[in-house]
DRENTORKOL-3810 file (N, C-alpha, C; in nm, 4 decimals):
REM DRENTORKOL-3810
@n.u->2.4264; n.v->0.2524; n.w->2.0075; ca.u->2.3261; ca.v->0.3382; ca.w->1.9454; c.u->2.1884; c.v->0.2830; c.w->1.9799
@n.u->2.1104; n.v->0.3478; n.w->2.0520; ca.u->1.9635; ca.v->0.3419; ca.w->2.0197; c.u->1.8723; c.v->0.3776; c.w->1.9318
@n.u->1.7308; n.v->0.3095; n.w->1.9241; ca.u->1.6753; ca.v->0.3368; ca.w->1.8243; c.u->1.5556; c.v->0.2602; c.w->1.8758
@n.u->1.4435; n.v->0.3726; n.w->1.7626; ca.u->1.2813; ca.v->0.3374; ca.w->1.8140; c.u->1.2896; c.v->0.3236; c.w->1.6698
@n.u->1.1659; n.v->0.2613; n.w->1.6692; ca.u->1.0734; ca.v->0.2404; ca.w->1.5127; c.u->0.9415; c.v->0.2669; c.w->1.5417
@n.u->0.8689; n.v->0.3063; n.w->1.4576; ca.u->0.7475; ca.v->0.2877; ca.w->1.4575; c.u->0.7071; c.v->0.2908; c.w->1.3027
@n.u->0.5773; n.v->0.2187; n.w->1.2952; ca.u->0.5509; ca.v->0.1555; ca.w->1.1731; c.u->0.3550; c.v->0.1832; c.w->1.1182
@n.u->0.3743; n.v->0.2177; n.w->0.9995; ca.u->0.2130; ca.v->0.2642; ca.w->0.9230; c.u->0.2064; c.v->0.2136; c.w->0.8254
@n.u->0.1116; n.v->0.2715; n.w->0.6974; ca.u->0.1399; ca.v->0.1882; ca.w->0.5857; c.u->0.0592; c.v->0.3124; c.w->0.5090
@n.u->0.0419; n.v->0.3313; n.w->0.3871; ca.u->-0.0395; ca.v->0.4223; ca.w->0.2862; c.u->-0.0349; c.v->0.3587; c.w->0.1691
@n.u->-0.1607; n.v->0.3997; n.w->0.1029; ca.u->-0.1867; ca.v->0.3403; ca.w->-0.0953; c.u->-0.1454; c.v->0.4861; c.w->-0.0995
@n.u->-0.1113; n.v->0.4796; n.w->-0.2608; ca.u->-0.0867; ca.v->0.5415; ca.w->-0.3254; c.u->-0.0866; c.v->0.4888; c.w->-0.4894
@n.u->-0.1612; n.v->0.6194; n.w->-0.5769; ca.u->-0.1742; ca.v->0.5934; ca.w->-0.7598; c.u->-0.0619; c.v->0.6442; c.w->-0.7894
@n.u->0.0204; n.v->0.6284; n.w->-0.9243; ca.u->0.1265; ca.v->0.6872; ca.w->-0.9421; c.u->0.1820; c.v->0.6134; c.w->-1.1003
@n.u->0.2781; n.v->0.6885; n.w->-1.1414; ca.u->0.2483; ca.v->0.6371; ca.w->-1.2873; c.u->0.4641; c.v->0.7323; c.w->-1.3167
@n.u->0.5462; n.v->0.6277; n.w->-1.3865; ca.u->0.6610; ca.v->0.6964; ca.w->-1.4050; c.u->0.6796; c.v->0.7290; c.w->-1.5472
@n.u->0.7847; n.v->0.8211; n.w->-1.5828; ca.u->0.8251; ca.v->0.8398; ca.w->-1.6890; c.u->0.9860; c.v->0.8126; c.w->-1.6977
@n.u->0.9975; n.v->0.7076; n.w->-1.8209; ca.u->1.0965; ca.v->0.6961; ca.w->-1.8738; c.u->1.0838; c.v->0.5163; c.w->-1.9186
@n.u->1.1948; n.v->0.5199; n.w->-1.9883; ca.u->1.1993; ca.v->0.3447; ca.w->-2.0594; c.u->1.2316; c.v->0.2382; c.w->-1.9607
@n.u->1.2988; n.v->0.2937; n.w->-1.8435; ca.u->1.3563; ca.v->0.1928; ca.w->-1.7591; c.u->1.2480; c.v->0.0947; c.w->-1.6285
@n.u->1.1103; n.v->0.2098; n.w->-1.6658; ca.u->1.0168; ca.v->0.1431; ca.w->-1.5608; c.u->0.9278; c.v->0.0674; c.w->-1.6648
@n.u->0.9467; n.v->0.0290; n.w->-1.7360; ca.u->0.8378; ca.v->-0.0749; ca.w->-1.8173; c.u->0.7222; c.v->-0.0425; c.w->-1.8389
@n.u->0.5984; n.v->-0.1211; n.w->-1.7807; ca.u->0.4777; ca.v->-0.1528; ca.w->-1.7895; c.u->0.4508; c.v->-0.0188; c.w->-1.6336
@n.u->0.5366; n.v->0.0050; n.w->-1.5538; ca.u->0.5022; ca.v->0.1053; ca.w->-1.4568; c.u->0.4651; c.v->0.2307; c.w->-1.5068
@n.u->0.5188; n.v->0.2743; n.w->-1.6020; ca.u->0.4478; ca.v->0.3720; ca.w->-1.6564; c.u->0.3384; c.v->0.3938; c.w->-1.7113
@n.u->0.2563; n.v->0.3342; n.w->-1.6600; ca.u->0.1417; ca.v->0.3699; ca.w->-1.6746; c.u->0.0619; c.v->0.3876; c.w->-1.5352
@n.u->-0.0190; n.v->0.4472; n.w->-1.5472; ca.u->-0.0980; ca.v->0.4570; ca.w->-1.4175; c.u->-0.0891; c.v->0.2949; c.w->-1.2863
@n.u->-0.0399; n.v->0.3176; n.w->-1.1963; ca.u->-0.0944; ca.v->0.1850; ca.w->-1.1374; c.u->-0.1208; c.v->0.1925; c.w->-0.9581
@n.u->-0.1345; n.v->0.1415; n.w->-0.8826; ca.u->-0.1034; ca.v->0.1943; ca.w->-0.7338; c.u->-0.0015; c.v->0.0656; c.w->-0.6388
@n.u->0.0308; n.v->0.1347; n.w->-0.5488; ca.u->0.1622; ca.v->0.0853; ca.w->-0.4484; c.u->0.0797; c.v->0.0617; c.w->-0.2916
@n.u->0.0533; n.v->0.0130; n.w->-0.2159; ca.u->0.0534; ca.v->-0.0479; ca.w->-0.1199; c.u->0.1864; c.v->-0.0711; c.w->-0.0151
@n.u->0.2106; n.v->0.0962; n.w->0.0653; ca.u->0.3744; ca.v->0.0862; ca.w->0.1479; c.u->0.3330; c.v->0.0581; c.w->0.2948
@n.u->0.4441; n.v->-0.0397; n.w->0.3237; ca.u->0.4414; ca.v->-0.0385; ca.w->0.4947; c.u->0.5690; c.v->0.0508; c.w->0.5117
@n.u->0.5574; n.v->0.1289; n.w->0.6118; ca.u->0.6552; ca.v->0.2662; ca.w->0.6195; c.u->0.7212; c.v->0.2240; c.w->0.7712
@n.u->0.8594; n.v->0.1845; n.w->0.7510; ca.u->0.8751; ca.v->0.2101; ca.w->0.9237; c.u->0.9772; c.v->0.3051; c.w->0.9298
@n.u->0.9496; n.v->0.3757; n.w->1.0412; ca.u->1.0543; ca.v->0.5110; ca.w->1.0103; c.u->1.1533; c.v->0.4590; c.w->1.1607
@n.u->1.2391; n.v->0.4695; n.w->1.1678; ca.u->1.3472; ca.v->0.4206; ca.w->1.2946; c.u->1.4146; c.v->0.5503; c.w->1.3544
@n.u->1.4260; n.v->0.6198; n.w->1.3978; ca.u->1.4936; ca.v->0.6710; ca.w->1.5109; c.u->1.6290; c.v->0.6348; c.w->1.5718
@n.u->1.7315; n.v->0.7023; n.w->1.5741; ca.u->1.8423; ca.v->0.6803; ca.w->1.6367; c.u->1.9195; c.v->0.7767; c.w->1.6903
@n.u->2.0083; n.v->0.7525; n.w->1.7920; ca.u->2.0666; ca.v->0.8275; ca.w->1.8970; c.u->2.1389; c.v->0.7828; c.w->1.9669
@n.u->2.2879; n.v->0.8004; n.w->2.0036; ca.u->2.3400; ca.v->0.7729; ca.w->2.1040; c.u->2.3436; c.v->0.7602; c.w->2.2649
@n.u->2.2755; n.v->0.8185; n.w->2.2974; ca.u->2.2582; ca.v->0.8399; ca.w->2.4258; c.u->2.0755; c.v->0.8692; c.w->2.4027
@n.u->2.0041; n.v->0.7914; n.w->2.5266; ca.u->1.8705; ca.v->0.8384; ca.w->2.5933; c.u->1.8568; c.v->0.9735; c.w->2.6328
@n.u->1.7393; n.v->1.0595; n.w->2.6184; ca.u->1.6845; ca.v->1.1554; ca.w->2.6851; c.u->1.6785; c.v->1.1255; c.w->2.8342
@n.u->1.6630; n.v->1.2575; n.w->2.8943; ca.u->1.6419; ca.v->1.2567; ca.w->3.0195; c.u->1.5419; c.v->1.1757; c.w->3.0705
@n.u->1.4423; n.v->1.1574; n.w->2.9791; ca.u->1.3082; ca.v->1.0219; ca.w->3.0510; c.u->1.3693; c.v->0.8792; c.w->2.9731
@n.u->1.4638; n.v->0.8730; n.w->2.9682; ca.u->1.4613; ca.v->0.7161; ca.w->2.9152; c.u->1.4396; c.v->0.6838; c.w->2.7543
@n.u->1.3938; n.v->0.7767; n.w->2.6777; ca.u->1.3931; ca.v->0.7417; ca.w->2.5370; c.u->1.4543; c.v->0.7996; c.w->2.4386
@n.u->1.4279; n.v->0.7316; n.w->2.3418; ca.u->1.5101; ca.v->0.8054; ca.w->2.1780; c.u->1.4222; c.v->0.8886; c.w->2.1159
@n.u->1.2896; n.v->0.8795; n.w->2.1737; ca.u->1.2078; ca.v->0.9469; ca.w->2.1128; c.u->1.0415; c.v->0.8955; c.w->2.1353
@n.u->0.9574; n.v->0.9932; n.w->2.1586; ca.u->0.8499; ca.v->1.0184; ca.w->2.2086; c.u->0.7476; c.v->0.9313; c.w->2.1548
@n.u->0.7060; n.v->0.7954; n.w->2.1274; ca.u->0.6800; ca.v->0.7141; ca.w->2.0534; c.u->0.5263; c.v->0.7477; c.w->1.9625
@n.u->0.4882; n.v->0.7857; n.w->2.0831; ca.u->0.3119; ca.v->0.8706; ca.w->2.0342; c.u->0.3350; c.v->0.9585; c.w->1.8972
@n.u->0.4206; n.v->1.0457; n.w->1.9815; ca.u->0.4778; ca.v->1.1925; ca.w->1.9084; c.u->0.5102; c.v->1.1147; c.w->1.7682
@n.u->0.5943; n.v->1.0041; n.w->1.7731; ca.u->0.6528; ca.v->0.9786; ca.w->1.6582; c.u->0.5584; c.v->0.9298; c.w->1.5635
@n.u->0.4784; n.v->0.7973; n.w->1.6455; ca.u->0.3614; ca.v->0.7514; ca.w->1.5166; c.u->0.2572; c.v->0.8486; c.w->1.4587
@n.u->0.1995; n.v->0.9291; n.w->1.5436; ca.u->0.1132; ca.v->1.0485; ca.w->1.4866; c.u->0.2099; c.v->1.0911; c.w->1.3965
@n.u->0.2978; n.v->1.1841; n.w->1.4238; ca.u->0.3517; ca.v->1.2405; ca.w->1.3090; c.u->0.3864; c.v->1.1696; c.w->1.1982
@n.u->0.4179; n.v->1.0729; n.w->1.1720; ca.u->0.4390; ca.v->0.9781; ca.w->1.0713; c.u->0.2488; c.v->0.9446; c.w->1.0316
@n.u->0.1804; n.v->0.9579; n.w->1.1009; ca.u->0.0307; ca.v->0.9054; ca.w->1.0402; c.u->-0.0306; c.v->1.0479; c.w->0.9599
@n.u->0.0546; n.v->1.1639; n.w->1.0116; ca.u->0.0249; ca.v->1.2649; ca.w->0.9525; c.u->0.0658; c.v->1.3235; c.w->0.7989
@n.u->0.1845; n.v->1.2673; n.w->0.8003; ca.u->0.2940; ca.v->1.3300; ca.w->0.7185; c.u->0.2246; c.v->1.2178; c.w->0.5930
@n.u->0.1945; n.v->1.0375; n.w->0.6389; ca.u->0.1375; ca.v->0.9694; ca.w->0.5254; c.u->-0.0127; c.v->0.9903; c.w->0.4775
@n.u->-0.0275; n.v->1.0466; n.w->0.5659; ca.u->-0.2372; ca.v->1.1056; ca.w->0.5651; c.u->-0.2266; c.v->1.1970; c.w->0.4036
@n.u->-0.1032; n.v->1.3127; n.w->0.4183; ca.u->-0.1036; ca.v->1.3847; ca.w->0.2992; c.u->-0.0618; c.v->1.2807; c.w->0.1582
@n.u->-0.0857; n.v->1.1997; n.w->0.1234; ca.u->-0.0117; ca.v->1.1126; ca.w->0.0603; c.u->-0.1399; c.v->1.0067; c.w->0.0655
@n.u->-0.2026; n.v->0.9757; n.w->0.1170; ca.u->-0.2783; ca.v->0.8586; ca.w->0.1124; c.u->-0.4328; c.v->0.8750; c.w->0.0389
@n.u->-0.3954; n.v->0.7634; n.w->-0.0543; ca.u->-0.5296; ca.v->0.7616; ca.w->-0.1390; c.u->-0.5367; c.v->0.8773; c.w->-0.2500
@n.u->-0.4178; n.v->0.8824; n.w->-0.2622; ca.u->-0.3811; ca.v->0.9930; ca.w->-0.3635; c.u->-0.3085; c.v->0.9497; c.w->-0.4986
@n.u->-0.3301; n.v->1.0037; n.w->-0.6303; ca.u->-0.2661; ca.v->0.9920; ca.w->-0.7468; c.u->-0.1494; c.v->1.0920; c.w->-0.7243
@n.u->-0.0397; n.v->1.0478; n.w->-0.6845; ca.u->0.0893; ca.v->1.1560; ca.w->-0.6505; c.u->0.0914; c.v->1.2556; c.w->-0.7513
@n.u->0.0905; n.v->1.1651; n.w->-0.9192; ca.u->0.0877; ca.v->1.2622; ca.w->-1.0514; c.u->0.0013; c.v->1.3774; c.w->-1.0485
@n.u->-0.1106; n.v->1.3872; n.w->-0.9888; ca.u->-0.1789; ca.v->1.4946; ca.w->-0.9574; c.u->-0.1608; c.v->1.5740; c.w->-0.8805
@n.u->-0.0490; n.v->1.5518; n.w->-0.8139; ca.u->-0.0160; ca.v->1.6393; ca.w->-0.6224; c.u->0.0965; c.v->1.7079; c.w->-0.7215
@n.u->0.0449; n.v->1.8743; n.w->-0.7038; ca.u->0.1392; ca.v->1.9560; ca.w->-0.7217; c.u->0.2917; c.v->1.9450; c.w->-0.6854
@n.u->0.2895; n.v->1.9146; n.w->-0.5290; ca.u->0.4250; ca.v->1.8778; ca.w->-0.4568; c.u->0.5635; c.v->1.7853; c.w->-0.5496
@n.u->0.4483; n.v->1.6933; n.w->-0.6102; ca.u->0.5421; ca.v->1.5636; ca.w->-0.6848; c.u->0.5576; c.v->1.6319; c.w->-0.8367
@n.u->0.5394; n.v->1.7126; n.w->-0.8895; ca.u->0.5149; ca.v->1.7734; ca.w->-1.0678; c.u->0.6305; c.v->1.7300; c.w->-1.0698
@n.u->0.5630; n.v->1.6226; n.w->-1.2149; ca.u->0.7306; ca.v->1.6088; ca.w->-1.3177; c.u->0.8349; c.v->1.5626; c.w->-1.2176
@n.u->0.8088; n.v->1.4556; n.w->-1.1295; ca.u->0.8963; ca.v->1.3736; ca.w->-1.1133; c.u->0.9150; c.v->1.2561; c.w->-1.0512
@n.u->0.9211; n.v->1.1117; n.w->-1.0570; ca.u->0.9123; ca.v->1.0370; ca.w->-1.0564; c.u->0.9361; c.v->0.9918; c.w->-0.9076
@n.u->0.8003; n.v->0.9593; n.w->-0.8599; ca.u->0.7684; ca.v->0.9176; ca.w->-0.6984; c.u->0.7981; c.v->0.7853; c.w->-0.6666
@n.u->0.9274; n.v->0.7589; n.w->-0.7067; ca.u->0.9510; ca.v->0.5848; ca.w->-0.6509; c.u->0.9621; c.v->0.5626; c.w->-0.5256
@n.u->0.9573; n.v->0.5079; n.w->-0.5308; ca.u->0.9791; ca.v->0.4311; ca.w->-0.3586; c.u->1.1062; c.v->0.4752; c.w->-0.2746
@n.u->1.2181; n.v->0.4583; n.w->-0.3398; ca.u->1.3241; ca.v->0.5821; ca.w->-0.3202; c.u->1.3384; c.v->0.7205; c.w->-0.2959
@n.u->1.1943; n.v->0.7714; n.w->-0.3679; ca.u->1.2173; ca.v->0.8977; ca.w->-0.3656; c.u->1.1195; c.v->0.9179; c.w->-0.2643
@n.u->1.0106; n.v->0.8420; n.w->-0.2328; ca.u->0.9313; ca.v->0.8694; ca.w->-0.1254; c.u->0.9768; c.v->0.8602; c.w->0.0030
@n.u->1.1029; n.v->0.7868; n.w->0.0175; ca.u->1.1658; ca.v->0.7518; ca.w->0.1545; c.u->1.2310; c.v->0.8789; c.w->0.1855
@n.u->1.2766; n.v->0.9601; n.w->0.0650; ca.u->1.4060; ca.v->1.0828; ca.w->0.1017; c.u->1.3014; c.v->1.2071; c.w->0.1261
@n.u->1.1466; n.v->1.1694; n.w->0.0999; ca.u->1.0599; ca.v->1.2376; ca.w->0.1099; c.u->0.9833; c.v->1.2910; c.w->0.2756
@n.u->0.9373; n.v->1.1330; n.w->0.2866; ca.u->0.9147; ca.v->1.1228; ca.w->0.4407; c.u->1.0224; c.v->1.1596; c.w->0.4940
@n.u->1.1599; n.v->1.1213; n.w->0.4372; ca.u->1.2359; ca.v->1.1456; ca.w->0.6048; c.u->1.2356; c.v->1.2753; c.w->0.6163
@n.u->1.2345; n.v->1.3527; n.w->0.4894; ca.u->1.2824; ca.v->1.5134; ca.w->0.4914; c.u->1.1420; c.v->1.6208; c.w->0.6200
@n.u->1.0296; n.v->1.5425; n.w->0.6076; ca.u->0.9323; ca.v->1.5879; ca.w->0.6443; c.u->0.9839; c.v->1.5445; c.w->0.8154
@n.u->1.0044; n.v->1.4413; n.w->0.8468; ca.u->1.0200; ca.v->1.3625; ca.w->0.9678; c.u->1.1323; c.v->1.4477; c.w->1.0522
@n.u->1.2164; n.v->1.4970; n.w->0.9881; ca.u->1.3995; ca.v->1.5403; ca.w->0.9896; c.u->1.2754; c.v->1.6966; c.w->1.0207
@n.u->1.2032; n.v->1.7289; n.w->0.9726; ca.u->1.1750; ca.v->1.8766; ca.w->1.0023; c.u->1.0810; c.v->1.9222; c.w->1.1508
@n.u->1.0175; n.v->1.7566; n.w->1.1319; ca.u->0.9318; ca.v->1.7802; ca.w->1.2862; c.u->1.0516; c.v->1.7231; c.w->1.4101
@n.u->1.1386; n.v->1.6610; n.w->1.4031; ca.u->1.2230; ca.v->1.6640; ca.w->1.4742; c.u->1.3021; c.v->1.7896; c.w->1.4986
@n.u->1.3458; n.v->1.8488; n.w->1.4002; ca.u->1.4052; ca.v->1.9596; ca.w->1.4289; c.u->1.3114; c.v->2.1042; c.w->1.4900
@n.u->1.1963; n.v->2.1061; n.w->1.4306; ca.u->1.0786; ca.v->2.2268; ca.w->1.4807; c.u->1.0159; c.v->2.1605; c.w->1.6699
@n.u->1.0440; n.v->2.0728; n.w->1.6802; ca.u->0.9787; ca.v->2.0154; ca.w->1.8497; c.u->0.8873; c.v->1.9523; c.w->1.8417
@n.u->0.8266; n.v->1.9195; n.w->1.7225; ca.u->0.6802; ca.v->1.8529; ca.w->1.7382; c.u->0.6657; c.v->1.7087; c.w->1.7180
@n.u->0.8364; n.v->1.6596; n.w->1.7457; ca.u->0.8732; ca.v->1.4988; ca.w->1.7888; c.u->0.8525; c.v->1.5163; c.w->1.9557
@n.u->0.8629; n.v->1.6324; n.w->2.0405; ca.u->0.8932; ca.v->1.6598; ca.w->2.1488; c.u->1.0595; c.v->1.7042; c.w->2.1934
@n.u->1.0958; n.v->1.7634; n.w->2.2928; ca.u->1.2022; ca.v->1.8396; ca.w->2.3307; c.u->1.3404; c.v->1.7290; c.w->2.3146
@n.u->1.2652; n.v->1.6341; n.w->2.3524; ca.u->1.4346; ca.v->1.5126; ca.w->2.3292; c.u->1.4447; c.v->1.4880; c.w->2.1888
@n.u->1.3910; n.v->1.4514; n.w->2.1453; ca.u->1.3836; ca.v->1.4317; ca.w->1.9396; c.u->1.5326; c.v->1.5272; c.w->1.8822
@n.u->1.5143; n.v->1.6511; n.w->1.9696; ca.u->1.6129; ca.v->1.7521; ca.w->1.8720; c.u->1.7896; c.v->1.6292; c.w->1.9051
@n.u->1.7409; n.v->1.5427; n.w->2.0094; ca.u->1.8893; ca.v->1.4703; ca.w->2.0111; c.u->1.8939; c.v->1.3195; c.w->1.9535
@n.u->1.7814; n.v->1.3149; n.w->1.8533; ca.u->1.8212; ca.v->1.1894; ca.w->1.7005; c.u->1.9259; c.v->1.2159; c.w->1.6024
@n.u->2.0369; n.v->1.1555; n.w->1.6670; ca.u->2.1228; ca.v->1.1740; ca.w->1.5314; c.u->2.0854; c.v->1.1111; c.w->1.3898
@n.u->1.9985; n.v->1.0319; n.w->1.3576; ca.u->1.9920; ca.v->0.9376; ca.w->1.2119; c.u->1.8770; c.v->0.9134; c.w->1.2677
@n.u->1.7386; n.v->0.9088; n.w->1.1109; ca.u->1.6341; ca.v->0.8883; ca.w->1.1124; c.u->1.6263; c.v->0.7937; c.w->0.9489
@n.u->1.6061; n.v->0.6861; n.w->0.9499; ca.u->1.5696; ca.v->0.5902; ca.w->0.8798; c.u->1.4425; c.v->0.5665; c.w->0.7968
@n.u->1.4441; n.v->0.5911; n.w->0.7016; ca.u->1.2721; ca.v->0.5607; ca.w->0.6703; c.u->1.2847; c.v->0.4367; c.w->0.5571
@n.u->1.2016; n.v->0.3617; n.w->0.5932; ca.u->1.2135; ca.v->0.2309; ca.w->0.5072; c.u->1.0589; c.v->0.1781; c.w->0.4677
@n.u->1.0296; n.v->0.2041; n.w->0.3106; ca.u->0.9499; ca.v->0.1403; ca.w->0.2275; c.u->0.8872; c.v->0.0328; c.w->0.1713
@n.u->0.8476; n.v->-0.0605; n.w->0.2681; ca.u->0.8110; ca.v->-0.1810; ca.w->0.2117; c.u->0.7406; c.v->-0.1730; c.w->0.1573
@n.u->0.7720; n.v->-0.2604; n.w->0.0211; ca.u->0.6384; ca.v->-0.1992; ca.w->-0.1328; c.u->0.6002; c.v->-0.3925; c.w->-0.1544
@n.u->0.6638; n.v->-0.4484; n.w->-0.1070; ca.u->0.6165; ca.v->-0.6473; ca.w->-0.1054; c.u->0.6538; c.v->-0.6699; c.w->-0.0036
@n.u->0.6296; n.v->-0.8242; n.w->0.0123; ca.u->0.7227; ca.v->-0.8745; ca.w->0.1116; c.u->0.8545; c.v->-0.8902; c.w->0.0313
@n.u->0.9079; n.v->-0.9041; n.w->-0.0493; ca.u->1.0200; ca.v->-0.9111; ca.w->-0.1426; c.u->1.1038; c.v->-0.7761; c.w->-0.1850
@n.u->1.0229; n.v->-0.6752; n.w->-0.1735; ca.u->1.1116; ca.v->-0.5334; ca.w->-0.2315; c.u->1.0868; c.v->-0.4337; c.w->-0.1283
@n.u->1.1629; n.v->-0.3846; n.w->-0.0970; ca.u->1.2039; ca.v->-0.2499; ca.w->-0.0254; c.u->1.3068; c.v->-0.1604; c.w->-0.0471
@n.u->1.2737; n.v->-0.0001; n.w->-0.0625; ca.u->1.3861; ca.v->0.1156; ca.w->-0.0539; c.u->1.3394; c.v->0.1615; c.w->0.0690
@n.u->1.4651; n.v->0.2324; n.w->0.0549; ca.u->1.4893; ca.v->0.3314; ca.w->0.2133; c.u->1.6149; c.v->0.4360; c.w->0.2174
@n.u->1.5601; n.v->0.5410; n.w->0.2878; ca.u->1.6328; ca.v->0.6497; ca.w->0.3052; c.u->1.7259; c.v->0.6772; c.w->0.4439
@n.u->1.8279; n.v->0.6800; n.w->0.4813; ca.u->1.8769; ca.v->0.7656; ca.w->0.6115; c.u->1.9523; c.v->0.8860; c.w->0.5943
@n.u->1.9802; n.v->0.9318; n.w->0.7380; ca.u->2.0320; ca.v->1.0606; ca.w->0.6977; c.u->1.9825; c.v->1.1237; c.w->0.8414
@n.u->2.1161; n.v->1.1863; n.w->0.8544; ca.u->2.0944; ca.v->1.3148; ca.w->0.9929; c.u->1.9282; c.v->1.3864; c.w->0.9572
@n.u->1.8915; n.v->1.4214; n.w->1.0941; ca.u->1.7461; ca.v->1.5512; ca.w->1.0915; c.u->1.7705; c.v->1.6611; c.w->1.0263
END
């Protein structure tokens, strides 16, 4: 299996509801390094898993909507709790859609598994995979 990565990072304000996040519930902000990975069995006709440009723009795009933002205020997120978990199944879903629409480029449509992984410390990380 092959596989590309490419890697960004975004702040984000954000605030949870329920007993199990403690002192997180309250307003606070997150600091993510995002690397999203790429995978595929077989290379495209030029040699790659995926268009690397294509890939970091779109990933600088998809975190641009998201950055420097109170999520609790982003319609998109209403009433529900933006963990780090849920932001990974988030990006990838967005990532999984520009792969599938072409705007990873024409080889992208042949990533079987796209990875998105949340570094929120050097100590804690979630992450999402899953077919495009």
């Amino acid at each position: 299996m092959y596989s590309l990565n490419v890697r960004d990072h975004f702040m984000i304000a954000h605030s949870f509801t329920g007993e199990a996040f403690g002192p997180a519930q309250k307003l606070h902000g997150a600091t993510y390094v995002v690397d999203a990975t790429f995978r595929r069995p077989a290379l495209d006709e030029d040699g790659l898993v995926v268009d690397i440009a294509l890939a970091a723009d779109t990933l600088r795009a998809i975190l641009d909507e998201m950055n420097y933002r109170n999520l609790d205020a982003e319609p998109a997120f209403a009433g529900q709790n933006t963990t780090t978990e849920f932001l990974a199944r988030e990006i990838h879903r967005r990532l999984a859609d520009a792969a599938k629409s072409g705007a990873l480029g024409e080889g992208a449509r042949g990533v079987t598994s796209i990875r998105v992984k949340l570094n929120e410390s050097h100590v804690a990380w979630g992450s999402y995979e899953g077919p495009p």
